[in-house]
N, C-alpha and C positions, 0 to 999 in steps of 0.2 A: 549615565545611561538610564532608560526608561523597565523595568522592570518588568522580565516575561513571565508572564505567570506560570507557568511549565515549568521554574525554578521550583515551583511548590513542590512537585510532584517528589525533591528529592528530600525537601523536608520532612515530610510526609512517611515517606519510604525510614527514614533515621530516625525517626521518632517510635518504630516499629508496627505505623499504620500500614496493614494491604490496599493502599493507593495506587492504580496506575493510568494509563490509560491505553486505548487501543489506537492504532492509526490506520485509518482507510484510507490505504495505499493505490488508488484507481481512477481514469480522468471517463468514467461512464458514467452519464447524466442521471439516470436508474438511482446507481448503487450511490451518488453524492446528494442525489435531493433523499435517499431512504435514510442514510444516515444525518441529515440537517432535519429532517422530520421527526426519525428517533429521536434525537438532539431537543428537542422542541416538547416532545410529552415525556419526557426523562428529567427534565430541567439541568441535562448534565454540556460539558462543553465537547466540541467535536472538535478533531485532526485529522483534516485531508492532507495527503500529500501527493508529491507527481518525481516520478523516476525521471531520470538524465535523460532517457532513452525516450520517454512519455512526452515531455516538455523541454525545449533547449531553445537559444538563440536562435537558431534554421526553423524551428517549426516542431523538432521532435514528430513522432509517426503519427500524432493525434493533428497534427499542424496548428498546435497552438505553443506559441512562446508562453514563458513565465507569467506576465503580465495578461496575456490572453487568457489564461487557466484562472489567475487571480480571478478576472473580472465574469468568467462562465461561472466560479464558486460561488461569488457573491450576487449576480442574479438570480440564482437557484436558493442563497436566502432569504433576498428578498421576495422572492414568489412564495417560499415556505413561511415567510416571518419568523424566523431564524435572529436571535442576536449576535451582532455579528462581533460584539465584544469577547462572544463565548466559542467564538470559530478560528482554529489555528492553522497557518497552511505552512508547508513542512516541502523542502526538497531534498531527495532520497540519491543518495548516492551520487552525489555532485563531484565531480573528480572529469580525468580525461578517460572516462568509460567508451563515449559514443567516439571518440577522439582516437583511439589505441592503434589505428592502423598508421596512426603518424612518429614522425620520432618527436624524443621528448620537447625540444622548445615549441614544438608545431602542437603539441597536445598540449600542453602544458599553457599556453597563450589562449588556446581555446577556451580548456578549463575554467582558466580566470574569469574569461568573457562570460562562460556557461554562472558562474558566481555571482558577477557583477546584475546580471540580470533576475537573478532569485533574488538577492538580496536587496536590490532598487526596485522591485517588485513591492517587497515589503511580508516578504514570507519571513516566516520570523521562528523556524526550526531547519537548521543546514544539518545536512550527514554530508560529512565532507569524508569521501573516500576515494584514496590513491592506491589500493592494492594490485590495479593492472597494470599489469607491463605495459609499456608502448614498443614502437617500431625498434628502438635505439637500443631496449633491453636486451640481456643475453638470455637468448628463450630460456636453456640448459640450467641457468643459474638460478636459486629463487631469490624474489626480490625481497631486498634488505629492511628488515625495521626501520633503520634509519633511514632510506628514501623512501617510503613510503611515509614516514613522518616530515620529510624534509620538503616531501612537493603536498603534502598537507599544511605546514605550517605557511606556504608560500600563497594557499587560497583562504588561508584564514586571513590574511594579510591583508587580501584584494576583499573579502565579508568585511572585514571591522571598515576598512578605508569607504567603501561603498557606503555601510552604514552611516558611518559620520555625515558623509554628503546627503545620504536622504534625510539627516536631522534639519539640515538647512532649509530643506522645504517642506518638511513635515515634523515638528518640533516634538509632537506625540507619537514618534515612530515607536516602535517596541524594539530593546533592542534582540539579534537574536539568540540565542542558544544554538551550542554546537552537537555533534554528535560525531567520533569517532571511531573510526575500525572496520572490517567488513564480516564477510562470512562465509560459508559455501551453501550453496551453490554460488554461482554469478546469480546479478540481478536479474527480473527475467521468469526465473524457475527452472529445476534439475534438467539436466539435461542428460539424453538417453534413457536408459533402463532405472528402474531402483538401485540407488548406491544406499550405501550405509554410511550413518552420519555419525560423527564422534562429537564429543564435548569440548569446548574449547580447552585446552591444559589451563592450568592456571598460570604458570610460569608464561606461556606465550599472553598471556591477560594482562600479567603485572608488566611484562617488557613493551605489548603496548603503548601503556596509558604513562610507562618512566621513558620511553622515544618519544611521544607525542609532547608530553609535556617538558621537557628538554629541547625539542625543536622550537613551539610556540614560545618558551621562554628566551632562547638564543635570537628567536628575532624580535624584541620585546614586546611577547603577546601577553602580557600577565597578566590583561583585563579579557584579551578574549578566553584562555584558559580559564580562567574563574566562571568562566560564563560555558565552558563545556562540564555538560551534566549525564552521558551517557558515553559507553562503549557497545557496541555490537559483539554478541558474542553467537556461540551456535552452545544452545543447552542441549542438542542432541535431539531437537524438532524437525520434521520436514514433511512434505507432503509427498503425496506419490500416487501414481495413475487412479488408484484403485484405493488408498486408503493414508495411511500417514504414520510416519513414526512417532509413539507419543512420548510426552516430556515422561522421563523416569528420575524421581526425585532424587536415590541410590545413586545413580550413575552422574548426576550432575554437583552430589552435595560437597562437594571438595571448591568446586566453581564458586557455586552459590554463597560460600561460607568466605570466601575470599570478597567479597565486596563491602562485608562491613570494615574492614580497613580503608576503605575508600571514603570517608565522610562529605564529599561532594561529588560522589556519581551513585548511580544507577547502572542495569544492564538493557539494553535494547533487544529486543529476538525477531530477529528475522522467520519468515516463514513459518509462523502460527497456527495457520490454517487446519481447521479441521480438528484441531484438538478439542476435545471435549469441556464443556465449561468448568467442567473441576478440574482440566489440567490446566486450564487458563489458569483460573485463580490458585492453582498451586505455584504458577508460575509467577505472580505475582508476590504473591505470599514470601516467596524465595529470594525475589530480589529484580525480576525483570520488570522494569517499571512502563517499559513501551513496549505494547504487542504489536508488531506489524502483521496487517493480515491484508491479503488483495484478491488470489484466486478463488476463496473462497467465496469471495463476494457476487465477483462476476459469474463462477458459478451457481449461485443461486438463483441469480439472476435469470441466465440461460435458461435452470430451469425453469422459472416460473415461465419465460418465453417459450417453451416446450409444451407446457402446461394445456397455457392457451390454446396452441396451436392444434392441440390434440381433443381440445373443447371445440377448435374450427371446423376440424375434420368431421366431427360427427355432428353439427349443425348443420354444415355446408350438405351435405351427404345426397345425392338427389337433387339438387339445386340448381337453379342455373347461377347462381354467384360466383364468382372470380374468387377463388381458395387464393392466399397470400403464400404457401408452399415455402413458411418461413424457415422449416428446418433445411430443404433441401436448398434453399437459396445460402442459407450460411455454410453448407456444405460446399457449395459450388465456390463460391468465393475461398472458401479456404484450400480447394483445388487447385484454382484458378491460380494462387501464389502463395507456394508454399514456404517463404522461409521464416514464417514467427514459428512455424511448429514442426516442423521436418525432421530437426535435430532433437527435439524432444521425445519424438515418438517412437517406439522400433517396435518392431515385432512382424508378423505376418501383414499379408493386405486387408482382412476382417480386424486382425486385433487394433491396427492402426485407424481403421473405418469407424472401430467405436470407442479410439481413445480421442478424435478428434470431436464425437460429438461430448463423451462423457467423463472424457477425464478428469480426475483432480486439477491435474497439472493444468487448470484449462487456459485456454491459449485464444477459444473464441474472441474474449475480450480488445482482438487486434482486429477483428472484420467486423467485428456490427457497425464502426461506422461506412462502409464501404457502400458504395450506391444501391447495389442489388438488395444486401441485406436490410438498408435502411428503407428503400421499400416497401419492403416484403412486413418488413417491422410497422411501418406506417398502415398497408391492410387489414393486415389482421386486426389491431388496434380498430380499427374502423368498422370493419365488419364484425367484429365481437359486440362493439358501442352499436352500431345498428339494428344488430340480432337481440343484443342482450342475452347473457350470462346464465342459464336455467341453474336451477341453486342443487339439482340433480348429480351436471356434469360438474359442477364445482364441489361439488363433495366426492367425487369420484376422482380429478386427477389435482382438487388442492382442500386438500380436509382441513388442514388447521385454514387457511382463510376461513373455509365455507363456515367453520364454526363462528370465525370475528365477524362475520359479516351476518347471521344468523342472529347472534348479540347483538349486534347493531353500531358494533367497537368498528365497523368499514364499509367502507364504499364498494358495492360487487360494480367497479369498472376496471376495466384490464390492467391499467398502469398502476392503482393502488393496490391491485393486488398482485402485481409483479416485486413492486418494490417493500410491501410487507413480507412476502415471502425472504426480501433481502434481509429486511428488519427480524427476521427468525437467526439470524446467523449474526448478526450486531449484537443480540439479547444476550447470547455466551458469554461476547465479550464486555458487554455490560454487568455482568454478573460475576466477571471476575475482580474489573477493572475499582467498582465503586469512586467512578473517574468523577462525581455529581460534589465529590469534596475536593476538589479543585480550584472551585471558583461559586 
């Protein structure tokens, strides 16, 4: 097998470097060319990845398959000049997730399919997780360590077998590394009100990774086990409407302290977001060697698209120019069909009205591609580029650009200053991660 270099990460980690890295978990054009740019004056390596739900054999909600998202990533390096040696793409939660309303062979068949296609893609980091029930499941009961490692070990099966074939026509394939286990929330982001997040036990850590690894070896997976370098845990991070639970070193160090027995894994952390760069790199520091982060991404995004739009407003002002009414078009579309965010949101009709524009939890990231929004996205961008940017209103609704761009460190045109504003929430995790000694 060809040697992924992400195995570093866990050398690294055992050696008792704070090495990790972060993974920008999001299929928005913005937040994937900010982080291949970062990537590029950082001299460090990047990891996109794309959820079940994101990308799948049907299309996923972005209506790109595996193979489609591949090939959107690597345009978007080649327009940045991006090495594409140092860019890893990563599927998140591969399992019968999007599949669950079926019973198990019917999910379970899909699954494979949903595998076969990341993996002959040529994505070369799998999170293979089975922790949802399907149709056949007894709701009432929880579901068992053992089948959850037992319809894991059966798509690690359908990963190494796919692998092998794409070496036949690509003898430089990578091969991949796996990832193990889930978390709470579901994928996605919390849903409903703020809950309160506990720390994984350790015992349910160690029973994990001793099913997991007794299934892949019962089906003689002992090359792809050796080749699984993380578990998903929850250190007791999450984000939430208004703010975020942050990593508490006390409360997780029993966790943390259970992984140096582990001399070939890591911990993965789900839903990162929002934590501050010193709890990043405490996080790191401890033992999480993959920070997933997504909402926060596309929230910055948002806002930098807010930004703007509030720089439209008072240009346009008096004018006879066609205003692009960006906010209110994303509003309307997210009216228009509400089930990426309905279940997330609760509260009053005001407090709902301004968690859909400003929540953590953001949920936007499912209608900007939608025709209205993209639009409304395409005017403003135009009318900003034909007005030009007065370095007044850019100090007033985005101060740190207005300063890079002041220095002369940016371009004052809308989209590099959308997507630096992204690159302000990358820099955390750049700061924790020291991901540039990877490769």
């Amino acid at each position: 097998m060809n040697y992924n270099p992400l195995k570093k990460l866990v050398e690294l980690q055992k050696q008792g470097k704070s090495v990790g890295i972060y993974s920008v978990c999001s299929a928005n054009g913005y937040v994937i060319e900010a982080a291949l740019k970062r990537g590029l004056s950082d001299g460090s390596c990047v990891l996109i990845e794309s959820t079940a739900n994101q990308c799948d054999q049907n299309g996923g909600y972005t209506g790109m398959k595996p193979m489609d998202f591949k090939q959107f990533v690597l345009g978007l390096a080649d327009k940045v000049g991006f090495d594409k040696s140092k860019l890893f793409l990563g599927g998140d939660h591969l399992g019968p997730l999007t599949f669950a309303g079926k019973p198990e062979a019917e999910a379970m068949a899909d699954a494979e399919e949903l595998i076969r296609h990341y993996v002959g893609a040529g994505f070369t980091k799998i999170h293979i997780d089975t922790s949802m029930k399907v149709a056949d499941d007894d709701p009432n009961t929880r579901l068992s360590d053992e089948t959850i490692a037992r319809r894991g070990a059966r798509l690690a099966r359908v990963a190494e077998d796919t692998y092998h074939k794409l070496l036949e026509s690509d003898p430089n394939a990578i091969a991949p590394v796996y990832i193990v286990g889930s978390e709470v929330p579901i994928p996605g982001g919390q849903v409903g009100a703020d809950q309160g997040v506990q720390v994984t036990r350790v015992e349910d850590f160690k029973n994990t990774v001793a099913t997991f690894e007794n299934a892949f070896r019962k089906e003689g997976l002992d090359e792809a086990w050796d080749n699984v370098i993380a578990v998903v845990v929850q250190p007791g991070v999450e984000e939430k409407d208004s703010g975020c639970t942050e990593y508490d070193r006390a409360k997780a160090a029993e966790l943390m302290a259970s992984i140096k027995n582990f001399p070939n894994l890591v911990f993965e952390g789900h839903s990162t977001d929002y934590q501050t760069k010193i709890k990043l790199r405490e996080l790191v520091e401890d033992g999480v060697g993959i920070l997933k982060v997504g909402p926060a991404l596309t929230f910055a995004m948002r806002e930098g698209m807010f930004a703007l739009a509030y720089i439209e407003q008072e240009l346009l002002y008096g004018t006879d120019i066609e205003p692009s009414h960006f906010i209110e078009a994303l509003d309307e579309a997210m009216l228009a069909d509400d089930k990426h965010w309905k279940k997330h949101y609760q509260g009053t009709e005001l407090e709902i009205r301004m968690k859909r524009k400003f929540s953590f939890s953001d949920r936007c990231r499912y209608y900007m591609p939608t025709p209205g929004v993209e639009a409304a996205k395409e005017r403003l961008i135009g009318n900003l580029r034909k007005l030009g940017i007065p370095l007044n209103l850019l100090s007033q609704f985005m101060p740190i650009q207005y300063t890079k761009v002041r220095e002369g460190l940016l371009e004052n045109d809308p989209v590099a200053l959308v997507e630096d504003r992204i690159i302000n929430t990358m820099d955390e995790y750049l700061y924790a991660t020291h991901q540039k000694e990877l490769m």
